[in-house]
C-alpha distance (Angstrom), angle and dihedral (degrees) to the residues before:
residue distance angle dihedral
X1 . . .
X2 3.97 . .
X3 3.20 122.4 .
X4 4.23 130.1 -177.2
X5 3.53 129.5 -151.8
X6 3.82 109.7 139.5
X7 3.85 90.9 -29.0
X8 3.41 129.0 21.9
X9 3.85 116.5 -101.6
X10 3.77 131.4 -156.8
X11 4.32 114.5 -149.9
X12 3.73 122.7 178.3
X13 3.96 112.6 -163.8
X14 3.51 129.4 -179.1
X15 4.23 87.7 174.8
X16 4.13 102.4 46.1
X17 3.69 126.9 68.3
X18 3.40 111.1 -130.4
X19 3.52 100.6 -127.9
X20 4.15 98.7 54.5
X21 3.56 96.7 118.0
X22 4.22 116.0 -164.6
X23 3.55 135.3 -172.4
X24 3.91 121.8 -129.3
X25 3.89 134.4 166.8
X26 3.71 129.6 -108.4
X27 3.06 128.2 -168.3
X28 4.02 121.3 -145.0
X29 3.61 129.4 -143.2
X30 3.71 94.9 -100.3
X31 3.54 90.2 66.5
X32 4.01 102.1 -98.1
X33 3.18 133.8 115.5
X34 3.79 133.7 -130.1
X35 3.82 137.8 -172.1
X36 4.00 117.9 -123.1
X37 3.44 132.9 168.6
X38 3.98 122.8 -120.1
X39 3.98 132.7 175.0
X40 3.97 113.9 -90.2
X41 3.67 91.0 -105.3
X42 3.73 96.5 62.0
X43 4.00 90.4 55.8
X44 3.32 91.3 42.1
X45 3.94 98.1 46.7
X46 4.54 85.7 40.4
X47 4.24 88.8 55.1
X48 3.59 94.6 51.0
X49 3.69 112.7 39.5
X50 3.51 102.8 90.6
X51 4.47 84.9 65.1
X52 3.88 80.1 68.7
X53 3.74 96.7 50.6
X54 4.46 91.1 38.5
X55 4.40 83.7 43.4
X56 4.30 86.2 51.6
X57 3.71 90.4 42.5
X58 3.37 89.4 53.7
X59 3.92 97.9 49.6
X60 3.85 90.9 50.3
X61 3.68 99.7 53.7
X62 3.79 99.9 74.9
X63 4.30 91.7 19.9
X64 3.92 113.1 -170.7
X65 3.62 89.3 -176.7
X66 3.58 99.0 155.7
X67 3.97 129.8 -172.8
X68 3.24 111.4 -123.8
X69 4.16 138.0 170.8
X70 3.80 90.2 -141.6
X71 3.67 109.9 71.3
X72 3.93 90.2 -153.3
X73 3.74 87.2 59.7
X74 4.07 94.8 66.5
X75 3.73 89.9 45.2
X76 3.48 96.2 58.6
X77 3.54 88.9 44.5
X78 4.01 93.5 59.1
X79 3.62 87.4 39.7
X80 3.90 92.8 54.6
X81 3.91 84.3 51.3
X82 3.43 103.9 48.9
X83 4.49 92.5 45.8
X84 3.92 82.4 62.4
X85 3.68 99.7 43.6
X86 3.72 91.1 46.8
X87 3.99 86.4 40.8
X88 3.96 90.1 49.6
X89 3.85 86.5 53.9
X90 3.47 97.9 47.2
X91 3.92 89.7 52.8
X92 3.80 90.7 57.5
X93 3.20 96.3 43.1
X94 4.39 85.6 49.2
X95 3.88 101.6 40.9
X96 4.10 96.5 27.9
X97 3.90 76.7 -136.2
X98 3.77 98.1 151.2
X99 4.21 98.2 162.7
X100 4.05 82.0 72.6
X101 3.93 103.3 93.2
X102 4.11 123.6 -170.8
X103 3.49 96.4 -93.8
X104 4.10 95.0 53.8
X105 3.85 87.8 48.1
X106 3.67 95.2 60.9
X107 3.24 102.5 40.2
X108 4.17 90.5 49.0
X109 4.22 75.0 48.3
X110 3.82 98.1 54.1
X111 4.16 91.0 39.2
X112 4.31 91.3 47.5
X113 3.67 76.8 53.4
X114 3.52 106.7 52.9
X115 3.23 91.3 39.5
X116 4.05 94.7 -111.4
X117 3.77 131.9 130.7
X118 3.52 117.4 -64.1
X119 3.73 93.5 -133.6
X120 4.13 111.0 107.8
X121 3.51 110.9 -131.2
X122 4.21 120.5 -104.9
X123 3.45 136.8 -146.8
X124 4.12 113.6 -117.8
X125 3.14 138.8 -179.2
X126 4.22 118.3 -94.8
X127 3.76 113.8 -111.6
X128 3.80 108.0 -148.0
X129 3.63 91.4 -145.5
X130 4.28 98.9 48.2
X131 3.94 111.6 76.4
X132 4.19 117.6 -116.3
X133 3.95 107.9 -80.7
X134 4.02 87.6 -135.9
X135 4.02 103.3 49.3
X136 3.89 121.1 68.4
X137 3.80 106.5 -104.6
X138 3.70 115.6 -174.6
X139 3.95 111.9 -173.7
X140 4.08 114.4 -103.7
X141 3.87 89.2 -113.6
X142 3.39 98.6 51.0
X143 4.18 85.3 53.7
């Protein structure tokens, strides 16, 4: 289907009809705005764009991206990546549990698949008195 408006613009649709004809508003550069009618696959593609640019912000926060001699290798990498971005979204959109950010989902991913707790680890403040968690301590008495 092509379709002008300032440039001309090529859509291929297995899901629209080509003749479903809508009406949207556009505003001009003086400010007004004016009604024209576009094919359903223009509105449709113009309302959700922006989940493209959120689902790539997503992916780049917490990159794997790694360089690799086998091209296979990267694109399981960026296929990894995008399964839990689009998994992350789904969850929100599933639990309406929007105090979880990315970086809590994967890590509750990568412990549920380990088999660890689901807890994520925090930082606290070293007692003087309590031994280090990650060196052997054995108590002076039993020495």
């Amino acid at each position: 289907m092509f379709w002008k408006d300032r440039k001309g613009i090529y859509f291929l649709s297995n899901y629209h009809n080509v003749t479903d004809v809508m009406s949207v508003g556009r505003r001009n550069k003086d400010g007004s705005r004016e009604e024209i009618t576009c094919p359903k696959p223009v509105k449709d593609y113009n309302e959700n764009m922006g989940f493209v640019d959120k689902a790539d912000m997503l992916k780049a926060l917490y990159e794997v991206n790694r360089k690799s001699r086998k091209w296979w290798h990267r694109i399981f990498w960026y296929i990894l990546e995008v399964m839990v971005v689009n998994a992350f979204i789904i969850y929100r959109e599933q639990t309406n549990d929007m105090k979880t950010n990315l970086m809590k989902f994967r890590l509750s991913l990568v412990a549920g698949l380990i088999g660890a707790k689901t807890n994520t680890p925090t930082r606290a403040k070293k007692s003087p008195n309590l031994p280090n968690k990650f060196k052997p301590y054995v108590a002076p008495g039993l020495r």
